[in-house]
N, C-alpha and C positions, 0 to 999 in steps of 0.2 A: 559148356560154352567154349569154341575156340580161341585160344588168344590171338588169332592172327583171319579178320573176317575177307580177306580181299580173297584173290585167285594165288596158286602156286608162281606164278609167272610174275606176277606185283610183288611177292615178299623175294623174290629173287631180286628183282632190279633193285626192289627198296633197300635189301643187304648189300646190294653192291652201289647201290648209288650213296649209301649211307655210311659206308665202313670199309669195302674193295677200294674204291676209286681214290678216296682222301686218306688212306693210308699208302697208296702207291704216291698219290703227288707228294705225302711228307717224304716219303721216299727216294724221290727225286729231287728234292729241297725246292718246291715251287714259290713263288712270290706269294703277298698275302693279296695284292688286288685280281691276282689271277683266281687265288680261290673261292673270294666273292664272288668272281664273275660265275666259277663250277655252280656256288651254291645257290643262282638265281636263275641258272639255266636250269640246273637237274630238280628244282622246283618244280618251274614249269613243266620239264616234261614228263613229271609224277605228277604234275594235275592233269596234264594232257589225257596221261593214262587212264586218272580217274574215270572224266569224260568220256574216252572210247567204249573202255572197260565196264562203268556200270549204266544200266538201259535205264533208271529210275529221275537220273541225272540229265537226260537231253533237253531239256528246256533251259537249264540254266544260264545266267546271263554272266556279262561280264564279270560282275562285282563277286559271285560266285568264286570263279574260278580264281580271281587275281587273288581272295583271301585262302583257298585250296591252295594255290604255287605260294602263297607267303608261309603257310602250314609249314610244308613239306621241305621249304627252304630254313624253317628253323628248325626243325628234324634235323635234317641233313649238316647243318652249322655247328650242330649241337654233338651232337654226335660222331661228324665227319673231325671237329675239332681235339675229339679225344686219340681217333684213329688218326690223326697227322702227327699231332705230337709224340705218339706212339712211335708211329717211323721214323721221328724227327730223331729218338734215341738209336735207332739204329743205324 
């Protein structure tokens, strides 16, 4: 079993949308309401991906997708928060 079920292209963004991007903003010493805002956008557009990306998923509706972008938004929070602090020391 793979640990990683999505496409080459989804674990790429999801490394960078999860640990690239929120160690570069600690890096630059960003605000903290700016990075909520990173972390509800790059949510959304890793559910968007979902969406495009898997064919089993085209019917689903709103409620669907907003709890997918809340998923990925706390991934991203979770994770993005270790990767800032990180840079925050540097």
């Amino acid at each position: 079993m793979r640990l990683w079920q999505g496409s080459k292209a989804q674990l790429v963004t999801a490394i960078a949308a999860a640990i690239g991007i929120p160690f570069y903003l600690g890096f630059v010493h960003t605000p903290l309401p700016q990075l909520v805002l990173y972390t509800g956008v790059a949510g959304a557009a890793m559910a968007t991906g979902d969406y495009v990306e898997t064919p089993m998923l085209k019917n689903f509706g709103v409620r669907l997708f907003l709890t997918d972008a809340a998923l990925w938004a706390a991934v991203i929070a979770t994770i993005g928060a270790v990767a800032y602090l990180v840079a925050l020391i540097f």
